[in-house]
CHARMM-style PDB file with segment names, atoms N, HN, CA, C and O in Angstrom:
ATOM      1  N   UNK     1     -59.455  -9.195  19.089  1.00  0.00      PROA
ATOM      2  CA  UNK     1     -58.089  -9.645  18.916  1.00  0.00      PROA
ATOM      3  C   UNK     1     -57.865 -10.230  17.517  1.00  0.00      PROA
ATOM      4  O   UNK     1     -56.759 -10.105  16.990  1.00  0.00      PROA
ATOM      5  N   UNK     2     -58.945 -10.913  16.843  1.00  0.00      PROA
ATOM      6  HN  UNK     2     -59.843 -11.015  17.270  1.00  0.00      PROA
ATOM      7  CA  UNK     2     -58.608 -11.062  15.317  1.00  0.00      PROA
ATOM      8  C   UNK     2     -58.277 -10.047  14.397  1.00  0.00      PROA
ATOM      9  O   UNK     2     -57.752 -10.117  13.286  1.00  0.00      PROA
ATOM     10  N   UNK     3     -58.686  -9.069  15.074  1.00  0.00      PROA
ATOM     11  HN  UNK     3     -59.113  -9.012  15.977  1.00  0.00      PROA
ATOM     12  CA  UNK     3     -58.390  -7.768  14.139  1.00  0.00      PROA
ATOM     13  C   UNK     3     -57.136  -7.296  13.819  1.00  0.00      PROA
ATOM     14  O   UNK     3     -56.868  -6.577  12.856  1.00  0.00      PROA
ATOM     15  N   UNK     4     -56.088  -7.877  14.965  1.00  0.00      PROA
ATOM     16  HN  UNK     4     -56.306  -8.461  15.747  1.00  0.00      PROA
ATOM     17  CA  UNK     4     -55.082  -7.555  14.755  1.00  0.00      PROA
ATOM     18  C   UNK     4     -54.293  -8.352  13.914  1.00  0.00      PROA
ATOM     19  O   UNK     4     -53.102  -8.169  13.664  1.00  0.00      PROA
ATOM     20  N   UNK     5     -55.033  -9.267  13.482  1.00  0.00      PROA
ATOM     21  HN  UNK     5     -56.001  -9.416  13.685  1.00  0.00      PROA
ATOM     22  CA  UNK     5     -54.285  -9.914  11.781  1.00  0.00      PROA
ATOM     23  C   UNK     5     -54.321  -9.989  11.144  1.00  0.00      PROA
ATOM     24  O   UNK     5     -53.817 -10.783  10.350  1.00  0.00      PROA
ATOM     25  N   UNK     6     -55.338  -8.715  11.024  1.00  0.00      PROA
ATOM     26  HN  UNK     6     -55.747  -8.069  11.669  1.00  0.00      PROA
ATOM     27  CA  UNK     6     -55.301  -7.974   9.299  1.00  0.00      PROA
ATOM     28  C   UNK     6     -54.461  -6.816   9.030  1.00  0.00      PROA
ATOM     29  O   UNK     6     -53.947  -6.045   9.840  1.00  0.00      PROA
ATOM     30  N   UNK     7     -54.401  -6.823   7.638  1.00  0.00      PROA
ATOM     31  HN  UNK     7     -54.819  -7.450   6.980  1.00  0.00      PROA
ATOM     32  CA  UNK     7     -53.215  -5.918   7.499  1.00  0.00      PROA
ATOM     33  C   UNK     7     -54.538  -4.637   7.391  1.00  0.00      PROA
ATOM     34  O   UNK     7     -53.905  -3.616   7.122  1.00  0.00      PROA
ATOM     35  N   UNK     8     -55.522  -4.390   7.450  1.00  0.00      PROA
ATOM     36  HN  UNK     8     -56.036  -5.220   7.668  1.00  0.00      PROA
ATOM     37  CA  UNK     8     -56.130  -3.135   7.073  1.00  0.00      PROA
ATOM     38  C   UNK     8     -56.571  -2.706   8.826  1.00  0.00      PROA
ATOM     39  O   UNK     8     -57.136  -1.658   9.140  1.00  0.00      PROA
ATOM     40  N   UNK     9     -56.290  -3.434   9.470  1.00  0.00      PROA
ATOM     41  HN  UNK     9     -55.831  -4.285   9.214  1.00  0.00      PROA
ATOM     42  CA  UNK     9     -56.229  -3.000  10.723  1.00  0.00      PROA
ATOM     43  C   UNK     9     -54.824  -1.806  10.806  1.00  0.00      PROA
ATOM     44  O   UNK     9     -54.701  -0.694  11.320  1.00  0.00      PROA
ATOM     45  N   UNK    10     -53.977  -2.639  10.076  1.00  0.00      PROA
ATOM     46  HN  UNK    10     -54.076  -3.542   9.659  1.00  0.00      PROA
ATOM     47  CA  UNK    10     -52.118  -1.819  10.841  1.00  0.00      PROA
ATOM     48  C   UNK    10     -52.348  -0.507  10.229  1.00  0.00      PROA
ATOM     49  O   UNK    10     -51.924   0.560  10.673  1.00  0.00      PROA
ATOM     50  N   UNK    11     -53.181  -0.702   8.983  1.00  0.00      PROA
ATOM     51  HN  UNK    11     -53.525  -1.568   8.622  1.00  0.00      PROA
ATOM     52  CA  UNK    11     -52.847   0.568   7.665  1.00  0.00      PROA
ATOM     53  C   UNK    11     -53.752   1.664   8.271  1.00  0.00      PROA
ATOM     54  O   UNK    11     -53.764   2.837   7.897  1.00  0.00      PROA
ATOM     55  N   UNK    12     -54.717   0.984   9.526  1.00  0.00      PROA
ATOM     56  HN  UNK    12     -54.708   0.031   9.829  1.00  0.00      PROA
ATOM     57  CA  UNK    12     -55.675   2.137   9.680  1.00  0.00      PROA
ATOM     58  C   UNK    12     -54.870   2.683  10.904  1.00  0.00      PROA
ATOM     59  O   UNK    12     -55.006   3.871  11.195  1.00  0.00      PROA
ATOM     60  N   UNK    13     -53.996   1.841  11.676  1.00  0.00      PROA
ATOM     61  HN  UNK    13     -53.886   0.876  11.440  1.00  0.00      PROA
ATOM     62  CA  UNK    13     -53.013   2.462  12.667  1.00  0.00      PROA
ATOM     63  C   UNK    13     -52.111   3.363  12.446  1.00  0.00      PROA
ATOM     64  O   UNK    13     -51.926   4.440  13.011  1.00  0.00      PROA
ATOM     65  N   UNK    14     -51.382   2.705  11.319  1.00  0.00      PROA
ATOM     66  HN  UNK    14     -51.532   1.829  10.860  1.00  0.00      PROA
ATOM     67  CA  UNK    14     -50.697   4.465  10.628  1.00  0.00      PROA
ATOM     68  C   UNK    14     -51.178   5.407  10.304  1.00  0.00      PROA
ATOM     69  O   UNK    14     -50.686   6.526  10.448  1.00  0.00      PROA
ATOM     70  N   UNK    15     -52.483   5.094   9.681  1.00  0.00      PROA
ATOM     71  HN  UNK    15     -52.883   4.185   9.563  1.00  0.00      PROA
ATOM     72  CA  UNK    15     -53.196   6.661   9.052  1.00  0.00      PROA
ATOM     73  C   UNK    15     -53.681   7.475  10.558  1.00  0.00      PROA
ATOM     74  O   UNK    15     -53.772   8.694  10.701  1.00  0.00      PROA
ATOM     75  N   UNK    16     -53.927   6.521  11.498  1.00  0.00      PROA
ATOM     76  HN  UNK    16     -53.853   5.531  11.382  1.00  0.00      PROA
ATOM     77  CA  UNK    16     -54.557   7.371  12.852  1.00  0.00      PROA
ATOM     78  C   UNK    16     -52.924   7.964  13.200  1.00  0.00      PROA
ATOM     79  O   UNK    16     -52.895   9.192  13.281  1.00  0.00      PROA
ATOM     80  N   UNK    17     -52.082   7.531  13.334  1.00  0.00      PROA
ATOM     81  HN  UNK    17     -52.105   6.534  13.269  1.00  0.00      PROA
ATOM     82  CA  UNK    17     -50.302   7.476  13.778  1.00  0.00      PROA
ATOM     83  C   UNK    17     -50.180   9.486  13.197  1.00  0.00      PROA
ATOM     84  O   UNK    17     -49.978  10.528  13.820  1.00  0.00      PROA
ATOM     85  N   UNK    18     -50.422   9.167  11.806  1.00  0.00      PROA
ATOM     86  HN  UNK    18     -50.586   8.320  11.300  1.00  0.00      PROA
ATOM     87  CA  UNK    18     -49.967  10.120  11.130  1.00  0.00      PROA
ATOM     88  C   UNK    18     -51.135  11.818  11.453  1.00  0.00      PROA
ATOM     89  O   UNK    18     -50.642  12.940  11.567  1.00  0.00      PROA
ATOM     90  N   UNK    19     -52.612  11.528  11.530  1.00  0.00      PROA
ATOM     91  HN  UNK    19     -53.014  10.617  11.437  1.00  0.00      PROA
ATOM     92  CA  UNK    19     -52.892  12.426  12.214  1.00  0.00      PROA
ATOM     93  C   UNK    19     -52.919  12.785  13.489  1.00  0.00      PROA
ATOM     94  O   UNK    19     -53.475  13.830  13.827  1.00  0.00      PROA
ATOM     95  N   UNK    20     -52.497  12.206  14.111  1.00  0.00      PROA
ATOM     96  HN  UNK    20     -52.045  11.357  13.837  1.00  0.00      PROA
ATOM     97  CA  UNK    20     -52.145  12.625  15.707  1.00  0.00      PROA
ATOM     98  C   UNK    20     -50.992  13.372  15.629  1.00  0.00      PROA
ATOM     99  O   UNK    20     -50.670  14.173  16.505  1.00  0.00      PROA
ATOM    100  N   UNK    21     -50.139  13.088  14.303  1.00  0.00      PROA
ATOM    101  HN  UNK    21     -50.401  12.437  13.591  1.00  0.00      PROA
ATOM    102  CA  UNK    21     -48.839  13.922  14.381  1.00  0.00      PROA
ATOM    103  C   UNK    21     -48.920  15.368  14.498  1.00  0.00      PROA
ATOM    104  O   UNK    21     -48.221  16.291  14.915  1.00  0.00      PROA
ATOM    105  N   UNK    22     -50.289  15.154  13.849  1.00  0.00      PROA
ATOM    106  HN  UNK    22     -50.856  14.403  13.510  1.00  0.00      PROA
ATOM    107  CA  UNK    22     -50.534  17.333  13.541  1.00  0.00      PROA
ATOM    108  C   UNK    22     -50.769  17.659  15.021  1.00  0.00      PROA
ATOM    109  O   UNK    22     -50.258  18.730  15.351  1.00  0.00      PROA
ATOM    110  N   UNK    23     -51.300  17.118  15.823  1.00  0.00      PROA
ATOM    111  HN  UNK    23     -51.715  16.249  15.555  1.00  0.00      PROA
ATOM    112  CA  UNK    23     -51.513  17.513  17.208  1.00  0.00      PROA
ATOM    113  C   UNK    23     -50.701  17.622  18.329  1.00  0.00      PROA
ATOM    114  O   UNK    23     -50.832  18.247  19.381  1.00  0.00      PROA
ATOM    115  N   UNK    24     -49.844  16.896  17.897  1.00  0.00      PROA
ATOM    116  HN  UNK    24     -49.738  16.388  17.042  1.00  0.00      PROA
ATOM    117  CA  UNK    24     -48.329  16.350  18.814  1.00  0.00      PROA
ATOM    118  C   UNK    24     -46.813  16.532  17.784  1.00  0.00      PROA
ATOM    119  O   UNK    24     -46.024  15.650  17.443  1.00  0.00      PROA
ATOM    120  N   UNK    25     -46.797  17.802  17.518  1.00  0.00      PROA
ATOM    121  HN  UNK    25     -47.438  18.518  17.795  1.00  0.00      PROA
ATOM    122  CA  UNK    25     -45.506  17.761  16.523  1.00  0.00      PROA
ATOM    123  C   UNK    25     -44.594  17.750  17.371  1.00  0.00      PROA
ATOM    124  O   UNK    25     -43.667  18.060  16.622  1.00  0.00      PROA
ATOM    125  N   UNK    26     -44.130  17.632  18.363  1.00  0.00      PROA
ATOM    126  HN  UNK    26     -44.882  17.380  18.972  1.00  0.00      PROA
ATOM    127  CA  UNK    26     -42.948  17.467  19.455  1.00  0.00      PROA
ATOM    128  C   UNK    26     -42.340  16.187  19.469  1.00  0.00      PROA
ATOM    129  O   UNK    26     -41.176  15.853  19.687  1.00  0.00      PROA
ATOM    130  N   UNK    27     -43.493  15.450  19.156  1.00  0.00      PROA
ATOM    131  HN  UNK    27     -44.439  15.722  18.979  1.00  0.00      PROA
ATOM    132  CA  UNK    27     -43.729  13.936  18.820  1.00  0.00      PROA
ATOM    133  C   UNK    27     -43.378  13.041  17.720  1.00  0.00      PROA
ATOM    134  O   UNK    27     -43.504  11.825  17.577  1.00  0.00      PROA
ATOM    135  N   UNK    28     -42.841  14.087  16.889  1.00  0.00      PROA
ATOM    136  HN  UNK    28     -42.738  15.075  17.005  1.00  0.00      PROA
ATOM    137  CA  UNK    28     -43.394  13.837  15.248  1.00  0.00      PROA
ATOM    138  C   UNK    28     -42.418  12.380  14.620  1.00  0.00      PROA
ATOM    139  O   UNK    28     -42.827  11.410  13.983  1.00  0.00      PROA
ATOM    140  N   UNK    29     -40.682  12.787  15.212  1.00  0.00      PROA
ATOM    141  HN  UNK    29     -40.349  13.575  15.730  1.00  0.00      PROA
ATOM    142  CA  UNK    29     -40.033  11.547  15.483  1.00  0.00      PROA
ATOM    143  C   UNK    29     -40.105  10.280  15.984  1.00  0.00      PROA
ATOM    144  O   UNK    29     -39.454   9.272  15.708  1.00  0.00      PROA
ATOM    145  N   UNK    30     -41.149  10.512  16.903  1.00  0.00      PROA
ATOM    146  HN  UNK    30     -41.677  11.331  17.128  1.00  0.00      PROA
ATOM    147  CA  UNK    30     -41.334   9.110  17.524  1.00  0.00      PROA
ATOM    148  C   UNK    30     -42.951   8.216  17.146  1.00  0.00      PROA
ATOM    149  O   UNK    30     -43.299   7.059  17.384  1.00  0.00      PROA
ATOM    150  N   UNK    31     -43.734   9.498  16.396  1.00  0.00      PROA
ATOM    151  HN  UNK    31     -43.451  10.437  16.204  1.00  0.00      PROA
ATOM    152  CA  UNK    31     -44.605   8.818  15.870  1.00  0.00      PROA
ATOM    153  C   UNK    31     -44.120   8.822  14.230  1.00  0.00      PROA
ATOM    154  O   UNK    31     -45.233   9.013  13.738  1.00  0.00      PROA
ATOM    155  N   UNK    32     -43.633   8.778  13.612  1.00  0.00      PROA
ATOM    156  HN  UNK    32     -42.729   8.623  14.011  1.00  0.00      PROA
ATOM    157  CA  UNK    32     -43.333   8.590  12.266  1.00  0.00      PROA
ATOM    158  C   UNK    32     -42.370   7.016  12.455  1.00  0.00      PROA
ATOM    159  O   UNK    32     -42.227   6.130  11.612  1.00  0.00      PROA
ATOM    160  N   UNK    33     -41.921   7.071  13.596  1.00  0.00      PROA
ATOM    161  HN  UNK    33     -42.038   7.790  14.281  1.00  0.00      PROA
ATOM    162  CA  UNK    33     -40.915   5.467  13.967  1.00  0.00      PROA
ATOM    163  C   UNK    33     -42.388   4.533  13.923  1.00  0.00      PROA
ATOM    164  O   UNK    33     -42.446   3.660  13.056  1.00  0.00      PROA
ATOM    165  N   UNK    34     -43.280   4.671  14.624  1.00  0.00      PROA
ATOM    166  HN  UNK    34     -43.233   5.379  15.328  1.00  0.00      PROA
ATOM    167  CA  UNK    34     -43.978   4.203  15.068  1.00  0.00      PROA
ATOM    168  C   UNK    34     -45.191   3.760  13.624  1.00  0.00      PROA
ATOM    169  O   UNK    34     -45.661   2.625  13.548  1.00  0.00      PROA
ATOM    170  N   UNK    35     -45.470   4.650  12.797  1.00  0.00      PROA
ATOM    171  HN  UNK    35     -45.088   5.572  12.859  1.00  0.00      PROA
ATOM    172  CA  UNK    35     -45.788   4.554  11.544  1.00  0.00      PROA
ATOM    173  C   UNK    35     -45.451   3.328   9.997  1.00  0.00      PROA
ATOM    174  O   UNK    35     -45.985   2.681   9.096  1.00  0.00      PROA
ATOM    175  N   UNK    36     -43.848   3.798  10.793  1.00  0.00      PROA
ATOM    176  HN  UNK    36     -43.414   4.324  11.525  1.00  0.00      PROA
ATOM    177  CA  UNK    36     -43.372   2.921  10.144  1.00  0.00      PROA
ATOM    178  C   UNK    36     -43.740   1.034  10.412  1.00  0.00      PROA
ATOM    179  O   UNK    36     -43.676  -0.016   9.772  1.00  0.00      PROA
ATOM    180  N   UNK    37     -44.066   1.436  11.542  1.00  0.00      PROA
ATOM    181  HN  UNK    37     -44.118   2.288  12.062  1.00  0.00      PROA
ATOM    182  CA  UNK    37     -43.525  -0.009  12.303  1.00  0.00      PROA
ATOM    183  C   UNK    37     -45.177  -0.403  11.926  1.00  0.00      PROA
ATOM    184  O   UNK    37     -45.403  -1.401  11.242  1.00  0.00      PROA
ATOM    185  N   UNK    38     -46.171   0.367  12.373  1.00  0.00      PROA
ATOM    186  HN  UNK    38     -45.987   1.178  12.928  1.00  0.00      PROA
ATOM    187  CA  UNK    38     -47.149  -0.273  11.846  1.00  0.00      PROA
ATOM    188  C   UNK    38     -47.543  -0.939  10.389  1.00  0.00      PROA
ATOM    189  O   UNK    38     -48.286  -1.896  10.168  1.00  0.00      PROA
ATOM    190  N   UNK    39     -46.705  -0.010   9.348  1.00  0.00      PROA
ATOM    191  HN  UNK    39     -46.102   0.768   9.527  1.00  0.00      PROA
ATOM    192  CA  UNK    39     -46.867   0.327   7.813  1.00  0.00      PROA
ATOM    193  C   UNK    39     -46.259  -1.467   7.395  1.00  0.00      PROA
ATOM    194  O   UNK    39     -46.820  -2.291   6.672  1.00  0.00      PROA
ATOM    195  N   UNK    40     -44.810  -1.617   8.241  1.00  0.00      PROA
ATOM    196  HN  UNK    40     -44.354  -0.948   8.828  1.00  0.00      PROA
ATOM    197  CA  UNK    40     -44.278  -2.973   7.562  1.00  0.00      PROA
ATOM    198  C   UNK    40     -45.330  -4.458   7.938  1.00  0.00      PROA
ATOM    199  O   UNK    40     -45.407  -5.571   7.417  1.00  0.00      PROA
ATOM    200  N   UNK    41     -46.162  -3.677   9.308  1.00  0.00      PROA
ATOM    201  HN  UNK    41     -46.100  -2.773   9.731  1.00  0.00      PROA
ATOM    202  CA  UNK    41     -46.872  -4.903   9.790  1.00  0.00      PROA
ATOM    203  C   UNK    41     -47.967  -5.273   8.788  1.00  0.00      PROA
ATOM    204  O   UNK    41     -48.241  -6.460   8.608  1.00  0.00      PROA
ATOM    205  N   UNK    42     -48.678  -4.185   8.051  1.00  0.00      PROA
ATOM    206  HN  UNK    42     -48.455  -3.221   8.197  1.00  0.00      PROA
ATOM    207  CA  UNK    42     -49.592  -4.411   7.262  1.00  0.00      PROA
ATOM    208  C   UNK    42     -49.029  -4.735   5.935  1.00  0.00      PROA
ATOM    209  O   UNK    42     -49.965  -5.106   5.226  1.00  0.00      PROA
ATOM    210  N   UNK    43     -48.151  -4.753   5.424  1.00  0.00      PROA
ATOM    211  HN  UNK    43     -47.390  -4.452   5.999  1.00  0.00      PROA
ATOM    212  CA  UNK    43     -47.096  -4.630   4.415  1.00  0.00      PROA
ATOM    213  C   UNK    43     -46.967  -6.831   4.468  1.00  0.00      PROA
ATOM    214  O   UNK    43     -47.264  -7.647   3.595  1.00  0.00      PROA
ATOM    215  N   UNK    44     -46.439  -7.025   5.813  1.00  0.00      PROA
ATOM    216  HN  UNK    44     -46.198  -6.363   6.523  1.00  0.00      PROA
ATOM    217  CA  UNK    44     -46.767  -8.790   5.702  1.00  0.00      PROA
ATOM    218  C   UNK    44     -47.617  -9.232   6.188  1.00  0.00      PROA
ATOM    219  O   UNK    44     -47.752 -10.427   5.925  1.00  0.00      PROA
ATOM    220  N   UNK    45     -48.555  -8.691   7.035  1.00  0.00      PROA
ATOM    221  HN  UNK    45     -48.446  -7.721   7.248  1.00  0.00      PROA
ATOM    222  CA  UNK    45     -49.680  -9.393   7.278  1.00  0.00      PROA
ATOM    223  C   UNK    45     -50.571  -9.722   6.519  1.00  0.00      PROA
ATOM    224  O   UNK    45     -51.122  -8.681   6.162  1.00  0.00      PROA
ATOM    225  N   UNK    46     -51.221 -10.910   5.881  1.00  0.00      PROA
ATOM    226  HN  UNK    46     -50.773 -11.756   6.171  1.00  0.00      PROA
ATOM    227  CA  UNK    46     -52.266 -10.991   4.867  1.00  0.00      PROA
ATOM    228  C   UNK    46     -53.230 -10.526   5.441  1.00  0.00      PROA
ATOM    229  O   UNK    46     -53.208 -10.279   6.647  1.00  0.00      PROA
ATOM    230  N   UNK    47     -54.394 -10.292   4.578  1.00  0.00      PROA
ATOM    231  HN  UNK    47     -54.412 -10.493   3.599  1.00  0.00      PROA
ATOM    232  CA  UNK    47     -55.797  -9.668   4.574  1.00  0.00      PROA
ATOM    233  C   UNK    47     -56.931 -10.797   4.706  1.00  0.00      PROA
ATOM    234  O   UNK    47     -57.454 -11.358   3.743  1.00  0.00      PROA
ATOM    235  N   UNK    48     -57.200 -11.017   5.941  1.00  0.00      PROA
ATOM    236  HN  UNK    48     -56.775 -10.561   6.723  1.00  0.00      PROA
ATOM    237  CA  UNK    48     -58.184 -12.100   5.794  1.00  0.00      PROA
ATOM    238  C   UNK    48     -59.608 -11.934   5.077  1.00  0.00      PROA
ATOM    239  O   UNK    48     -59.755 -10.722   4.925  1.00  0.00      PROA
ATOM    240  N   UNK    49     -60.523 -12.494   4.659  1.00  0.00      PROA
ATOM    241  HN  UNK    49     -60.403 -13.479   4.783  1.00  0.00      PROA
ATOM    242  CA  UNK    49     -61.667 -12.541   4.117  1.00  0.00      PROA
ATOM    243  C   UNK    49     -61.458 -13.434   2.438  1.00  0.00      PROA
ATOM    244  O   UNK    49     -60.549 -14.245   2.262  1.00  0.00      PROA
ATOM    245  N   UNK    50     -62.566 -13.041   1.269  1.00  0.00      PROA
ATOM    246  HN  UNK    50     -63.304 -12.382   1.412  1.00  0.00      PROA
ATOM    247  CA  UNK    50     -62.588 -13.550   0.054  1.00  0.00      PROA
ATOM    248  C   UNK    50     -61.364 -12.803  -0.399  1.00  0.00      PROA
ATOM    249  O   UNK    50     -61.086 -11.607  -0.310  1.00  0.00      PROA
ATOM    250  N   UNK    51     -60.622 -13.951  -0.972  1.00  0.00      PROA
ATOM    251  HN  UNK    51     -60.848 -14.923  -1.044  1.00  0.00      PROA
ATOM    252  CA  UNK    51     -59.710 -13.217  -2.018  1.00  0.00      PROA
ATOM    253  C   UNK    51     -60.370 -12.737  -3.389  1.00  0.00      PROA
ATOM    254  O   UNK    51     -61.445 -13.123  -3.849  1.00  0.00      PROA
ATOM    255  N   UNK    52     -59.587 -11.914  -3.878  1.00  0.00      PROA
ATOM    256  HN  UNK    52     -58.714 -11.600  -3.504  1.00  0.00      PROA
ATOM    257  CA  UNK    52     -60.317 -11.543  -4.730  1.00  0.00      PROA
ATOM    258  C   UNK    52     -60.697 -12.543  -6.574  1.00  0.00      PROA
ATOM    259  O   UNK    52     -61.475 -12.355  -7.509  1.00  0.00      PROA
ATOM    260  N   UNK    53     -59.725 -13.461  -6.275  1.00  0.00      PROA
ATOM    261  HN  UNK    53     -59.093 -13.614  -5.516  1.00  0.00      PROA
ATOM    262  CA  UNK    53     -59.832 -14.303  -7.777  1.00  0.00      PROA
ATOM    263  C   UNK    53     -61.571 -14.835  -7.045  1.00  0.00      PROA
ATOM    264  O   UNK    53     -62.643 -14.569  -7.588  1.00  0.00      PROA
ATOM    265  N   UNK    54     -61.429 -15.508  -5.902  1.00  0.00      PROA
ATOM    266  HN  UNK    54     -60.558 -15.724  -5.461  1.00  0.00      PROA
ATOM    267  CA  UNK    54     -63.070 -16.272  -5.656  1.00  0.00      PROA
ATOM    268  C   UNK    54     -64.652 -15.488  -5.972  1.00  0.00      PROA
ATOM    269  O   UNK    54     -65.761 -15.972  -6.198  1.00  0.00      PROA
ATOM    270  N   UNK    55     -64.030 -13.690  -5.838  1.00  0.00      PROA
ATOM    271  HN  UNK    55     -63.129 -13.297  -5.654  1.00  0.00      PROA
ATOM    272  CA  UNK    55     -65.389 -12.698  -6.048  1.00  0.00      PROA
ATOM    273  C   UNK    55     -65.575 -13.316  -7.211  1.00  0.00      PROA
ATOM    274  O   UNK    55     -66.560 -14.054  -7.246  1.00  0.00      PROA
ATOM    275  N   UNK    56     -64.601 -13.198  -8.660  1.00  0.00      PROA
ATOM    276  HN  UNK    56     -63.802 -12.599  -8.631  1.00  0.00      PROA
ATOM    277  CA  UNK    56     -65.279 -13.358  -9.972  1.00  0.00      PROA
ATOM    278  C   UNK    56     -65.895 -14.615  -9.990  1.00  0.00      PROA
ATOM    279  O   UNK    56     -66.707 -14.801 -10.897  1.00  0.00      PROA
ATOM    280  N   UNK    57     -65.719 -15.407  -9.291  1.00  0.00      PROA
ATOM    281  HN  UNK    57     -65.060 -15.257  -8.554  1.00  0.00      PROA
ATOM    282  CA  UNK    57     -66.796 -16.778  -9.879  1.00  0.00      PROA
ATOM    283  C   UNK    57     -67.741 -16.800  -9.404  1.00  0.00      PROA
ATOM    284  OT1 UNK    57     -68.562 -17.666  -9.702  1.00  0.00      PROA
TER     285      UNK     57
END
């Protein structure tokens, strides 16, 4: 369940979203809605772990 508050979790939900489309093009409207919806979640969700200014020190 933490996983779901990363944004590289949502981004990997759209990219799965978007190839299922090739399999389900009947679908293609309601998974491209659905794409979207994941795309804005990762879009504000921050990325937990080291930010990246802390790697350089």
């Amino acid at each position: 369940m933490k996983r779901l508050k990363e944004a590289s979790t949502w981004a990997g939900v759209a990219g799965i979203l978007q190839a299922l489309k090739a399999f389900l093009p009947q679908h293609a409207a309601v998974i491209d809605g659905l794409t979207v919806v994941a795309g804005a979640v990762a879009a504000v969700v921050p990325e937990k772990g080291t930010p990246a200014q802390d790697v350089a020190k």
